[in-house]
C-alpha positions in Angstrom: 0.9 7.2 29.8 -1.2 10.1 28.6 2.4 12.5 28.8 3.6 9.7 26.1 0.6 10.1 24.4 1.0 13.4 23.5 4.8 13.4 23.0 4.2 11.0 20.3 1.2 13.0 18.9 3.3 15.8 18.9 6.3 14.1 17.1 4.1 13.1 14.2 2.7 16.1 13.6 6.2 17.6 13.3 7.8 14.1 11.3 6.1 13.4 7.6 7.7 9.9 8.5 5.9 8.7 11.6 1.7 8.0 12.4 0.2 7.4 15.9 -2.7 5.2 15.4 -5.1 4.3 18.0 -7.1 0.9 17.5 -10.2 -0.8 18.9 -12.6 -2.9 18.6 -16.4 -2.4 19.0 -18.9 -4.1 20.9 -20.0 -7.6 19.0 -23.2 -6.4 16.7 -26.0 -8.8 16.1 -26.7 -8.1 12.2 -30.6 -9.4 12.4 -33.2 -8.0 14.4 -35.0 -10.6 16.2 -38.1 -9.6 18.0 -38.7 -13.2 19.2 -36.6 -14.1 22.1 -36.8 -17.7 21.5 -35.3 -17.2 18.2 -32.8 -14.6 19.1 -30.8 -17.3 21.3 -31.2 -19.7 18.9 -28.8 -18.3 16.6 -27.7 -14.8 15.7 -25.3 -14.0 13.5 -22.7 -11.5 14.9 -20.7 -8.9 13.2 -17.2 -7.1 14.2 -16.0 -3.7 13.6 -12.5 -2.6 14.2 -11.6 1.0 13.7 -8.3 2.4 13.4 -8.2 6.6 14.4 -5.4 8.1 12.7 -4.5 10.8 15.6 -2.6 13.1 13.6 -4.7 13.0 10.2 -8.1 12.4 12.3 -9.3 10.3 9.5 -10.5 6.3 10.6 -10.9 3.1 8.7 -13.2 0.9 9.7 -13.0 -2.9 9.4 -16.1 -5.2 9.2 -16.2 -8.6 8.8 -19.8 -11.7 10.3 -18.2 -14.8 12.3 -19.4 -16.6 9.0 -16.2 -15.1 7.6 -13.8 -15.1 10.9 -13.7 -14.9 14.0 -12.4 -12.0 16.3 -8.5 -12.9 17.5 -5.5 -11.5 16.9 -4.8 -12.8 13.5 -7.9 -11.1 12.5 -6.9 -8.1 14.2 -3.3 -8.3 12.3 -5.5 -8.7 9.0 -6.7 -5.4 9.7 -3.4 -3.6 10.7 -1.8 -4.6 7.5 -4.8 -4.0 5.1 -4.3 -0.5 6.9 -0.7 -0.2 6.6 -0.6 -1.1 2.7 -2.8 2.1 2.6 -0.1 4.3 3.9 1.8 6.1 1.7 5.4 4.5 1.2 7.3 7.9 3.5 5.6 6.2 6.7 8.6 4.5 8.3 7.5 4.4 11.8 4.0 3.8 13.6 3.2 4.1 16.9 -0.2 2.2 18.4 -2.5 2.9 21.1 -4.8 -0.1 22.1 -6.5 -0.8 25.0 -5.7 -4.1 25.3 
């Protein structure tokens, strides 16, 4: 896996026309500090972050949304894979994407 790793880094630092992302999630973050532990398990909200590392570039968008909003599956995940791609200028024709799922 890593020896496919790097081919493909390699490729797209060669080829205008191709990106290798890498995606993942972070840990769940509870957005309020509760010093109470009562009130902490009563109800905490929780908020998501999902970063997407450009390897090539070495830039990353981040992605942050509460479970007010929505949850954490994979149509959430899509969301955030095709905000990202509409970012990409129109010459990207391929991606390539590391998760560790």
């Amino acid at each position: 896996m890593l020896h496919l790793y790097k081919t493909e880094r390699a490729r797209a630092s060669i080829r205008t026309d191709t990106i290798v992302i890498v995606l993942d999630s972070q840990k769940t973050l509870p957005t309020t500090r509760l010093s109470t532990n009562k009130v902490y398990y009563l109800r905490q909200l929780w908020t998501y972050n999902c970063g997407i590392h450009n390897i090539v570039t070495g830039k990353t968008h981040m992605f942050m949304w509460d479970e007010s909003t929505a949850k954490r599956g994979s149509q959430e995940v899509g969301s955030c894979l095709v905000k990202y791609a509409s970012s990409l200028d129109d010459e990207i024709k391929h991606a390539i994407a590391y998760t560790d799922c």
